[in-house]
matplotlib code that plots the C-alpha trace (Angstrom):
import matplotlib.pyplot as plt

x = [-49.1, -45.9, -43.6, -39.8, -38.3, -36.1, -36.4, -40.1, -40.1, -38.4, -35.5, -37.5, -40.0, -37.6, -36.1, -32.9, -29.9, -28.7, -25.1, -26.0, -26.2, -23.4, -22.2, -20.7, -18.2, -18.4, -16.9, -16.0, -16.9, -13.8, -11.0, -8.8, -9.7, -7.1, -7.6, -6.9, -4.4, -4.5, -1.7, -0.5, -1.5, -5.3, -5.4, -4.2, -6.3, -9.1, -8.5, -8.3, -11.5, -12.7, -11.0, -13.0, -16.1, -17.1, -19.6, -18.7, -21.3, -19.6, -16.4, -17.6, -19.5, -16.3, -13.0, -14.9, -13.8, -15.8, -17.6, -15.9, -12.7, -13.0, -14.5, -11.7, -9.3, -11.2, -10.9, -7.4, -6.7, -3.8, -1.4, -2.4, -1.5, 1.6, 2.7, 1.6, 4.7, 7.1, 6.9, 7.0, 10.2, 11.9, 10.6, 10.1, 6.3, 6.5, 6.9, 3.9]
y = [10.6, 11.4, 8.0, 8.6, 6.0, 8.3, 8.9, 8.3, 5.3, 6.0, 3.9, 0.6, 0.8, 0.3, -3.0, -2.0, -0.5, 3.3, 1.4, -1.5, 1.7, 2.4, 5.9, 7.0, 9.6, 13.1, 13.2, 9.2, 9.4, 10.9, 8.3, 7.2, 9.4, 11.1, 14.9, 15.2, 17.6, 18.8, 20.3, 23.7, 22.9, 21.6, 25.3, 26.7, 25.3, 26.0, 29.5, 29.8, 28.6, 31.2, 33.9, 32.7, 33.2, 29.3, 29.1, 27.4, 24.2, 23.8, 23.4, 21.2, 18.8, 19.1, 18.3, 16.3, 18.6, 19.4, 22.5, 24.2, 23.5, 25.3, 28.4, 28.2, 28.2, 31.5, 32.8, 32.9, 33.3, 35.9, 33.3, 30.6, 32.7, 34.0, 30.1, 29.5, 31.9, 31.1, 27.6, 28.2, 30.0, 27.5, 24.1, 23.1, 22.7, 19.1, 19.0, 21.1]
z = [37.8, 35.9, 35.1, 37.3, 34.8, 33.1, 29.4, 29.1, 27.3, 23.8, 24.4, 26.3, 23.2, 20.4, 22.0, 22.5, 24.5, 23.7, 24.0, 21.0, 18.9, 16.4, 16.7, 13.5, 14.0, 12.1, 8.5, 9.1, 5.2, 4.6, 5.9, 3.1, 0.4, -1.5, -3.0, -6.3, -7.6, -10.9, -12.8, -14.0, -17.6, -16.5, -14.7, -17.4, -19.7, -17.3, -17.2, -21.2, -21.4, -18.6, -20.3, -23.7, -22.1, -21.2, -18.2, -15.3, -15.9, -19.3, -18.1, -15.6, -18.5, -20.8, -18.4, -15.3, -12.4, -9.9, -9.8, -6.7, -8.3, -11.3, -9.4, -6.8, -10.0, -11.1, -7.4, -7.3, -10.9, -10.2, -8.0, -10.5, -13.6, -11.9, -10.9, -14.5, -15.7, -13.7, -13.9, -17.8, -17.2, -15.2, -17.1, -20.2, -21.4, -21.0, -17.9, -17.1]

ax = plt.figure().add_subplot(projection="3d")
ax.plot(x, y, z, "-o")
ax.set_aspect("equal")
plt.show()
């Protein structure tokens, strides 16, 4: 005969309750942590060496960024290259 006692025994033969068990909510990792922003000239400087032919895992090795951020950088290398001039044209390279 069949057993009526609900889950079929998982539960009652690890010892506990299902309501002991922590439940860790999605992306809990991700409470606190800050995103980076990097500035025009570390774009820019980015994009130089994309324009010279560096690979992508090179650029990673050589400045520390993360991998999706320099191919998001070459993704939208037109807006970044245009916020490039006219911030160039408004401040000083300094302040870049």
């Amino acid at each position: 005969m069949a057993s009526t006692s609900g889950s079929g025994g998982a539960d009652s033969r690890e010892g506990g309750n299902v309501a002991d068990k922590k439940v860790v909510q999605k992306r809990d990792y991700w409470k606190g942590k800050q995103q980076k922003t990097y500035s025009m000239a570390d774009k820019e400087k980015i994009l130089n060496m994309i324009e010279a032919g560096a690979r992508t895992c090179d650029i990673v090795k050589i400045l520390g960024v993360p991998e999706s951020t320099v191919r998001n950088i070459q993704k939208a290398k037109r807006e970044v290259k245009k916020n490039i001039e006219s911030a160039n044209k408004y401040f000083p390279k300094r302040y870049l």
